[in-house]
C-alpha positions as CSV (number, residue, x, y, z in Angstrom):
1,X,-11.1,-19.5,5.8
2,X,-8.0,-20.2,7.8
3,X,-8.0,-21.7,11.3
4,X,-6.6,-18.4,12.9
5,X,-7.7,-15.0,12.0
6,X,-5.6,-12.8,10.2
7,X,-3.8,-10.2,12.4
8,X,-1.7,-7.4,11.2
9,X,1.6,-9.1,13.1
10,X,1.1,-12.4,11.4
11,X,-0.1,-10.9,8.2
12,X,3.2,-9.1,8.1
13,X,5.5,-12.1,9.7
14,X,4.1,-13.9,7.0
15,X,4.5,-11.8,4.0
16,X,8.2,-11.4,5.4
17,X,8.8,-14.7,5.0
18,X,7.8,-15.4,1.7
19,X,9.1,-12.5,0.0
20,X,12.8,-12.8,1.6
21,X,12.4,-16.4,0.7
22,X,11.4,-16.2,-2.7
23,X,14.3,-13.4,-3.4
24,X,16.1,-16.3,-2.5
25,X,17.1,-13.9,0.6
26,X,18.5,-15.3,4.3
27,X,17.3,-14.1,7.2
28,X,21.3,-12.2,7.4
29,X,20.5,-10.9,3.9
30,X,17.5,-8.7,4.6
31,X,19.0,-7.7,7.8
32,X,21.6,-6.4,5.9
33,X,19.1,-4.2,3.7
34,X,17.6,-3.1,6.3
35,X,20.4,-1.4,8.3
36,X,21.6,0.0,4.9
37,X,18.3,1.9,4.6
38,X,19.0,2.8,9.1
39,X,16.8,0.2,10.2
40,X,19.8,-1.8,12.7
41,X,18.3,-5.5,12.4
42,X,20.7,-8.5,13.0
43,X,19.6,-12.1,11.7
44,X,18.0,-13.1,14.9
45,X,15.5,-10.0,15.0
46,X,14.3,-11.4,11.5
47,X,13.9,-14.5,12.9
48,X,11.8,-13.6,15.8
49,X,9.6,-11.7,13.9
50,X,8.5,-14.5,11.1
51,X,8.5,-17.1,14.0
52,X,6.4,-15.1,16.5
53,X,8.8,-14.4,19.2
54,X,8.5,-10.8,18.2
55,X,5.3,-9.0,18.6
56,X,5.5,-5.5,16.8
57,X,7.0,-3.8,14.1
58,X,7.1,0.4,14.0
59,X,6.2,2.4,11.3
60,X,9.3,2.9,10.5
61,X,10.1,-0.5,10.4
62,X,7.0,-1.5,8.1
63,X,8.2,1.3,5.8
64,X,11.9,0.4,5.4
65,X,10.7,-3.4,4.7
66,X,8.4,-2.6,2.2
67,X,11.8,-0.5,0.6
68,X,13.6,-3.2,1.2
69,X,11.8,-6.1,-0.3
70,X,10.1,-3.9,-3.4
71,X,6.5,-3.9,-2.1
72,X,3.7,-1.3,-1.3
73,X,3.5,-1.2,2.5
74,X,-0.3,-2.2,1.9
75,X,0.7,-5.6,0.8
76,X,2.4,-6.2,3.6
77,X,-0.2,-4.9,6.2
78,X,-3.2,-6.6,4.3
79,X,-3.0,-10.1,2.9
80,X,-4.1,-11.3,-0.4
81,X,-6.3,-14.3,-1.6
82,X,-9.5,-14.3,-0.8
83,X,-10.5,-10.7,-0.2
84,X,-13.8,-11.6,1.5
85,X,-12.0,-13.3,4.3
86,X,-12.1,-11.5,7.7
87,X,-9.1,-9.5,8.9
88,X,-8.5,-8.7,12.2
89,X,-7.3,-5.0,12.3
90,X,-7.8,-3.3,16.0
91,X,-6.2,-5.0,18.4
92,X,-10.0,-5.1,20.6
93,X,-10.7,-7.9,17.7
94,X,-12.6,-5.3,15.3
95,X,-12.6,-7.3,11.4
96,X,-13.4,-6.7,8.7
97,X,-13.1,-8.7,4.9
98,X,-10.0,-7.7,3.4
99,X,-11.3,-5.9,0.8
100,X,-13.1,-3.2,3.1
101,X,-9.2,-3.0,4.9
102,X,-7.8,-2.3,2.1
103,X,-9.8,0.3,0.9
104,X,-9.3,2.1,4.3
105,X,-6.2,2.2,4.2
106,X,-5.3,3.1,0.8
107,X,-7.7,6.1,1.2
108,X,-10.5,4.9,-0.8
109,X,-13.0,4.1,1.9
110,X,-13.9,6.0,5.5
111,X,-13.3,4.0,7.9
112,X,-16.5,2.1,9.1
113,X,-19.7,4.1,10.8
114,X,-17.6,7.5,9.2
């Protein structure tokens, strides 16, 4: 399991990353994409959101990045790997493993006690 829990924000910052980078993107790049699709990002709001400095993303946001970078929203919300590992979803520190988070919010699964 890894040293910090996995959060929505960092689950997303991370994804980010690694799909820009492997597209072989810069940070100017997909800020580019994204104000094509009306999403106005410069190269520094990409930046402070895979380093940290930024704490949200909207809806909105989420949606036009998954356009951008050619990925169901889900994977960027919910990390893969090891599907038993907790993930922190409510910001009051609720988890659950991945696999349950998943299946919420693709519609499979209500959401717990439901």
């Amino acid at each position: 399991m890894s040293q910090t829990p996995a959060t929505p924000h960092r689950v997303i910052a991370e994804r980010v990353r690694s799909l820009r980078k492997g597209r072989g993107w810069s940070a100017q790049k997909l800020a580019e994409a994204m104000t094509e699709v009306g999403v106005s990002w410069d190269r520094s709001i990409v930046a402070n959101l895979e380093n940290g400095r930024r704490a949200s993303v909207s809806v909105e946001e989420l949606l036009a990045l998954a356009y951008v970078l050619n990925v169901a929203p889900i994977h960027l919300l919910v990390p893969s790997g090891d599907q038993s590992e907790p993930y922190v979803y409510l910001p009051n520190g609720w988890a659950a493993n991945r696999e349950v988070v998943r299946a919420w919010i693709a519609g499979r699964r209500p959401r717990h006690g439901q």
